[in-house]
FILO-619867 format. One record per residue (C-alpha): x, y, z. Coordinates in steps of 0.02 Angstrom, whole numbers, padded with zeros to 5 digits, always signed. Example, Ala and Ser with C-alpha at 12.3 -4.5 7.8 and 13.67 -1.06 7.14 Angstrom:
# residues 2
+00615-00225+00390+00684-00053+00357
***
This chain:
# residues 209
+01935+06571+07484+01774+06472+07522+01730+06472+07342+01904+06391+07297+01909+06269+07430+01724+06232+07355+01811+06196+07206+01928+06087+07263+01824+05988+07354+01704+05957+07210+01869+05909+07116+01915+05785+07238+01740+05707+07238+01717+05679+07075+01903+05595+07049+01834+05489+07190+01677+05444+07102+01778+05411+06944+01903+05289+07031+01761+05188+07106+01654+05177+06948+01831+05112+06878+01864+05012+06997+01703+04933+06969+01720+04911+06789+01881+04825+06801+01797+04702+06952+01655+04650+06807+01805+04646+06694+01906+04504+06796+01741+04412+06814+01724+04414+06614+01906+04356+06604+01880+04224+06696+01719+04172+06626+01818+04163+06486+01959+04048+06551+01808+03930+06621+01769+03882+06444+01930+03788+06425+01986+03749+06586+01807+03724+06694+01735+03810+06839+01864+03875+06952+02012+03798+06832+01960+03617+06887+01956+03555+06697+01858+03410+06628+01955+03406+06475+02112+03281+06460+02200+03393+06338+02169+03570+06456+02250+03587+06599+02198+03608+06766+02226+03768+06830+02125+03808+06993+02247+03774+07168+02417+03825+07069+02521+03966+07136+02482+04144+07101+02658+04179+07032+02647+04004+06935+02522+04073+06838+02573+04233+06824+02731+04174+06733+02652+04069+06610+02518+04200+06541+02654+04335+06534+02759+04186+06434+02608+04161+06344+02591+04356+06298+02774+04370+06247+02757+04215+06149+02896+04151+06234+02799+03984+06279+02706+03910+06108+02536+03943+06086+02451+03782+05988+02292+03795+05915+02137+03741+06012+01951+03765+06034+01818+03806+06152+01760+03674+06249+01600+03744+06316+01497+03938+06342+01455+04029+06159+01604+04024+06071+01583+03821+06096+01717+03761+05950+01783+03918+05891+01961+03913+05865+02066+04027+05987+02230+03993+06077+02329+04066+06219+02412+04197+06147+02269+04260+06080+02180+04232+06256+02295+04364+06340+02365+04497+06225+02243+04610+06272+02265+04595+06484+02399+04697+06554+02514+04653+06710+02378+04696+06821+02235+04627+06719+02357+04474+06736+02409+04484+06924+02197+04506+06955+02150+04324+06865+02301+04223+06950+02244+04269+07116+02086+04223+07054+02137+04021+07015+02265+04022+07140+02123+04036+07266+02023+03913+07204+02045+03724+07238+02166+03606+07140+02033+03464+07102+02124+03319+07028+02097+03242+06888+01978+03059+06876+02091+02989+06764+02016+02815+06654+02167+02717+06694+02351+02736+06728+02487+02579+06743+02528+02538+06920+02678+02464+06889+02759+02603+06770+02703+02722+06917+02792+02647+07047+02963+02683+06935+02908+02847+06885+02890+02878+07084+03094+02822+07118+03117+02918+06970+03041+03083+07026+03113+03077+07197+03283+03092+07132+03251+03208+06996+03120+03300+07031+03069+03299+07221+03189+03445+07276+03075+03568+07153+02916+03466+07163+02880+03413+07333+02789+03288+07411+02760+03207+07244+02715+03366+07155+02570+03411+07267+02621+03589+07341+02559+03750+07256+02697+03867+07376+02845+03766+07282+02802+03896+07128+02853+03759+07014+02671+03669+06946+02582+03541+07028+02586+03388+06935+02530+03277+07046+02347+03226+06968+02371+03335+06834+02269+03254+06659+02393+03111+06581+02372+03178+06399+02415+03354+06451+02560+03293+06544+02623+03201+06395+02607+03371+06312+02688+03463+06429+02841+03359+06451+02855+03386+06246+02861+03579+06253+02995+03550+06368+03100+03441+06278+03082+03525+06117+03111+03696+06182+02919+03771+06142+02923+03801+06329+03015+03925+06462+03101+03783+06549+03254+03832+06706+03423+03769+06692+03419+03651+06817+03255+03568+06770+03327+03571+06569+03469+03480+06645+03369+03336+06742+03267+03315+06589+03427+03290+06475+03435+03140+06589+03290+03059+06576+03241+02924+06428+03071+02924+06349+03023+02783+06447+03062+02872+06617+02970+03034+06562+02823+02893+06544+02853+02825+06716+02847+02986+06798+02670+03038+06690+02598+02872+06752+02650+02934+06942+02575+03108+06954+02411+03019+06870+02411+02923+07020+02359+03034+07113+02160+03032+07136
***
C-alpha cells in the first residue's frame, strides 16, 4: 500500500514538474511573440510607422478578433515588411504572422497590448478645418460605437482617435471594399458617407495629439 501510494505520489510530482516547465516555455514563448509584433508595430504596440498601426491601449477582445480574422483570412492580409529587429525588410504579412498561434497563444498576446498604453500618434500635419466637419460628422455616425471621439478601449470597437492618418486612410478602404470583417450597422453608416466625409472624419481622429 505504501509502495503504491509512493507511486502515485511520484506520478503526481513529476506531472507537476512537467506543467511548470510548460508553463514556462509558453511564458518565453508570449515574450518571443511579442518581440515579434514590436518589429512592426513598436515597443508595447505604440508604432512609429504611419502605415502600421498602433496597437498598444486597444481592447483585449479588439484584438483578439482581428488576429483570429487575420488567421481565417477573413480580413486581407497585404504584403509588408519589417520595420526594425533581424528580419529588418524581409517580407512577411499578417496572416503569415499568426497561423502558427492558437486561441490561447492568441488570447496570451492581446492581453499583452491591451495592457499597455495607447500612445498617440505625432502626426506632421492634419487640416483643421476638414477636422472640424469630420468631428459633426462622427458624432452622428459614429459616436454611439466610438465614444468620446473614438478614445475608449472598453467600447470593443477600435480607437481611432490619434490613430496614424495613412493607416486610417487604409483602413477605411478595407472597409469599403469588403477586404475587412466590417458589422452591419457600421457597413450601413459607411454606405452613407462620401469620400470627402470619410476624409473629414480621418483628419478628426488625427487630431488628436
Amino acid at each position: 500500500m505504501i509502495k503504491r501510494y509512493t507511486e502515485y505520489t511520484l506520478m503526481a510530482c513529476a506531472v507537476l514538474i512537467s506543467l511548470s516547465l510548460t508553463a514556462k516555455a509558453w511564458a518565453a514563448d508570449v515574450n518571443k511573440v511579442v518581440e515579434t509584433c514590436a518589429n512592426c508595430h513598436g515597443k508595447g504596440g505604440a508604432s512609429t510607422e504611419p502605415e502600421v498601426p498602433i496597437i498598444g491601449g486597444y481592447s483585449s477582445e479588439f484584438l483578439v478578433n482581428n488576429l483570429k480574422a487575420y488567421k481565417t483570412q477573413d480580413r486581407a492580409c497585404p504584403e509588408t515588411e519589417f520595420r526594425s529587429g533581424s528580419k529588418k525588410g524581409t517580407k512577411t504579412d499578417m496572416c503569415k504572422m499568426v497561423k502558427d498561434l492558437n486561441d490561447n497563444d492568441i488570447k496570451q498576446v492581446a492581453q499583452y497590448f491591451a495592457k499597455q498604453k495607447f500612445v498617440r500618434a505625432k502626426q506632421q500635419k492634419f487640416d483643421p478645418a476638414l477636422a472640424a466637419k469630420g468631428k459633426e460628422i462622427h458624432e452622428i455616425y459614429c459616436e454611439k460605437c466610438h465614444t468620446e471621439g473614438g478614445t475608449v478601449a472598453k467600447d470593443e470597437a477600435g480607437m481611432p482617435a490619434g490613430q496614424w492618418m495613412p493607416y486610417l486612410r487604409h483602413a477605411f478602404d478595407e472597409f469599403n471594399t469588403g477586404k475587412r470583417p466590417i458589422a452591419k450597422k457600421m457597413k450601413a453608416k459607411m454606405d452613407e458617407l462620401e469620400k470627402p466625409d470619410v476624409e473629414a472624419l480621418i483628419n478628426y481622429y488625427a487630431s488628436f495629439k
